[in-house]
N, C-alpha and C positions, 0 to 999 in steps of 0.2 A: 353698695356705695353709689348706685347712681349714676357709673361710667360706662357709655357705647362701649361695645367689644370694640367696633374700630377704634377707639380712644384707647383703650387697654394695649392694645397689640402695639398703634404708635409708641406706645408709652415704651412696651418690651422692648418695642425695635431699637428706642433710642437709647436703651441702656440702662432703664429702669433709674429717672433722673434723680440723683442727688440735687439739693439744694443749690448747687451751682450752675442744672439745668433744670429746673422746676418749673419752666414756662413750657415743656415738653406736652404733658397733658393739657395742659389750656390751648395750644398752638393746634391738637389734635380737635377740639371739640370746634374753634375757630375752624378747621379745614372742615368738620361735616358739617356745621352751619351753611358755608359759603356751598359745597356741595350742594346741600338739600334746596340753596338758592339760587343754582347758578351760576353762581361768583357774581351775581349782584348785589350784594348788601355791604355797604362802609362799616364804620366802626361802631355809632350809633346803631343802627338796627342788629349787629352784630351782638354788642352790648344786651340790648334789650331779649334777642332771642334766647343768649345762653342763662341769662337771668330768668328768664321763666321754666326753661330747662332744669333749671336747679342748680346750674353751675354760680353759687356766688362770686362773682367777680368784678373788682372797679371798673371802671371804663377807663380811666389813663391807662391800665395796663393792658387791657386788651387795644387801644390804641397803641400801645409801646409796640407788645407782644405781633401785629399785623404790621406795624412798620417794619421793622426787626427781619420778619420774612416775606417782603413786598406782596403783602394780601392787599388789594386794593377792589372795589365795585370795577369789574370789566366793565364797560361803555363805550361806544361808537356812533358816530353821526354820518349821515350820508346825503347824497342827493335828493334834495326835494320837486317831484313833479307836480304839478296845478289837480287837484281833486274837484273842486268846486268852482262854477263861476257865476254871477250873475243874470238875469235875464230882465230887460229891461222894460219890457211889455209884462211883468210879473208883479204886482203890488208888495212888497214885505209888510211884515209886520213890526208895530212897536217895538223896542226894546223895555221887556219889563221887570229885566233883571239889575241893570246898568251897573254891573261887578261886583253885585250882593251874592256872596259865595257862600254865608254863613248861616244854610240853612241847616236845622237839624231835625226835619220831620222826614220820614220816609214817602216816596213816593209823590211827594209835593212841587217837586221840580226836576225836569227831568236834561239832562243837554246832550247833542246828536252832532255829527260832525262824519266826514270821509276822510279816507286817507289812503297812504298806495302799498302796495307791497308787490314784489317781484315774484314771482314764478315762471320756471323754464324760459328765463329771459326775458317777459314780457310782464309789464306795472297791470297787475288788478289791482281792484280796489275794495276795500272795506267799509263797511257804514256800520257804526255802533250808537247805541244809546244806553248813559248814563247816570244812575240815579244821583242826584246830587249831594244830598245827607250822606250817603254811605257810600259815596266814590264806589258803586257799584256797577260792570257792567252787565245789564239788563238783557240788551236784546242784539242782534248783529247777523251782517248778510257778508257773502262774500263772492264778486263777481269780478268777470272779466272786466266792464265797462261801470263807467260812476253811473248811472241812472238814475230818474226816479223810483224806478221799480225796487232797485237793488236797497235804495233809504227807507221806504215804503213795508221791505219786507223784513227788516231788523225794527222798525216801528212794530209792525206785527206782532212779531215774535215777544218784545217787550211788554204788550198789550196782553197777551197771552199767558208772558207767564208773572205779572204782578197783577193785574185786574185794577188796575188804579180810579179813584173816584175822579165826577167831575169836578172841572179845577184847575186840573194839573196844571204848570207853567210849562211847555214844552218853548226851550229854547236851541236855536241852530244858528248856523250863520245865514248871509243870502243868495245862500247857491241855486242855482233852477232846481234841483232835488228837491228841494225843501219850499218853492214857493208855486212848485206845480199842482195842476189842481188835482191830481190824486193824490199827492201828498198834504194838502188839505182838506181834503174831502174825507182821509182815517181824521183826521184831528177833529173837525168837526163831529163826527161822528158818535168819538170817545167824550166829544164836550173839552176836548183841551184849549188852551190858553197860548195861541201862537204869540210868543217873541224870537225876533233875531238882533244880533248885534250888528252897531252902526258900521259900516264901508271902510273894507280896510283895516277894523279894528280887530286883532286874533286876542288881545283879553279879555274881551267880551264873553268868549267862552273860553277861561283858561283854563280851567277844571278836565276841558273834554280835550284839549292840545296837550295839556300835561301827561292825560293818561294814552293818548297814541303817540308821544315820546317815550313813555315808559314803554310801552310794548314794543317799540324800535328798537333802544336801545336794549332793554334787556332782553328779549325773543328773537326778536327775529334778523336784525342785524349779525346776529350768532351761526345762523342757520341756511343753506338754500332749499328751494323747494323746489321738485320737477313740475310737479302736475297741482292740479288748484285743490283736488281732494286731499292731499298731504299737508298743503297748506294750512287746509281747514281742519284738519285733523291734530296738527300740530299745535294751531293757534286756541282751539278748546280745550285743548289741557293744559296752555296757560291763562287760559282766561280762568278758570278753575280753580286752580293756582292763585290766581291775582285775590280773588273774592271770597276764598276760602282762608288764605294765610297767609300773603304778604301783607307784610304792613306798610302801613300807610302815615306819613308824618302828619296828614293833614287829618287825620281821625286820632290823633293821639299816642299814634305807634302800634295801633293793631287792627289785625283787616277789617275787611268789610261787614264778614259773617260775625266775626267777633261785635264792632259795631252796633250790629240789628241785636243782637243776644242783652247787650246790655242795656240796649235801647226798649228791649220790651220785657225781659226776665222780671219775674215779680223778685226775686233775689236782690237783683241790682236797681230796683227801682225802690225799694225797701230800704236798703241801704245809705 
């Protein structure tokens, strides 16, 4: 039949539901869903998951069914400390994205951004780069202080593990990380295409503030960290997570990896 043994056992536990409780089993597949996510997914992605699971089911009812028993996306906001600032003696670049979000080539545009996370009390910071097309992230450092080094060695790492032609559009804000000259001396290098977004302006990269609001809310505002290698231990297996199986509203409702699969499969390019 296609039923989790945890679904099965819920199911006994609850007294093997009569039609009077028949949402017993569905309530059980909604709680390993939200499990296997964290208790980050609302009703849509909730929807969609136990649908490809096998489980048919409408969505009003699994909205009913999550109202019913206050299943809701846990989420929290916190305080924001300053990641990036400008340097005035630093030239930026063009903006040559100007909130064209709607790419769908791989590795053709890439957006980079900081941001803070706590450990043993004290804000490090993180620097990631991500692929545009597949709301992918790529590459990422995690240090004590924002640096250029620290932006420089998440560009690396990105470099390394896509091998991107020249071209690329690498867009960031206009923080000194990004307009220092060894953080243009990699781009040069790779033949990338420096843009940043105009002063002040955080839509300019919304793609890459979206995706370090999801990892706040859903990671690591959940979480504390003593030491910076727990941190980074922790944050790779959701970054893993993110690229491998979350879905994504702005990809259609399924990850990243899913994404690139039908992006290149001769199956679904067939089709």
């Amino acid at each position: 039949m296609k039923v989790p043994r945890s679904g099965y056992y819920a199911w006994v536990k609850a007294g093997c539901p009569t039609p009077r409780n028949k949402d017993s089993v569905l309530l059980a597949h909604i709680r390993q869903v939200e499990r296997e996510n964290d208790n980050n997914y609302g009703v849509q992605k909730v929807y969609e998951e136990l649908n490809d699971k096998g489980v048919s089911v409408g969505r009003s009812r699994v909205q009913r069914v999550m109202h019913d028993n206050g299943i809701k996306a846990q989420i929290k906001s916190k305080y924001k400390p300053q990641t990036t600032k400008a340097d005035p003696n630093e030239k930026a670049y063009d903006n040559l994205l100007n909130q064209n979000f709607a790419d769908h080539q791989s590795n053709r545009v890439w957006l980079t951004d900081l941001t803070y996370i706590r450990v043993g009390g004290k804000w490090c910071y993180l620097a990631g780069v991500l692929d545009l097309a597949r709301r992918k992230l790529v590459g990422w450092a995690l240090g004590s202080r924002p640096t250029a080094s620290l932006a420089c060695k998440a560009l690396a790492m990105a470099v390394h593990r896509e091998k991107p032609k020249p071209g690329l559009i690498h867009h960031s804000d206009r923080g000194s990380q990004y307009t220092s000259k060894e953080y243009k001396k990699i781009l040069k290098e790779h033949k990338m295409l420096g843009s940043m977004s105009r002063k002040g302006n955080p839509y300019d990269n919304a793609p890459m503030e979206s995706f370090f609001r999801l990892l706040k809310v859903e990671h690591v505002y959940k979480r504390s960290f003593s030491t910076i290698e727990q941190a980074a231990s922790s944050l790779q297996k959701w970054f893993d997570y993110y690229n491998i199986r979350r879905r994504h509203s702005a990809l259609g409702g399924i990850s990243p990896l899913m994404y690139e699969i039908r992006r290149n499969h001769p199956f679904y390019l067939s089709a």
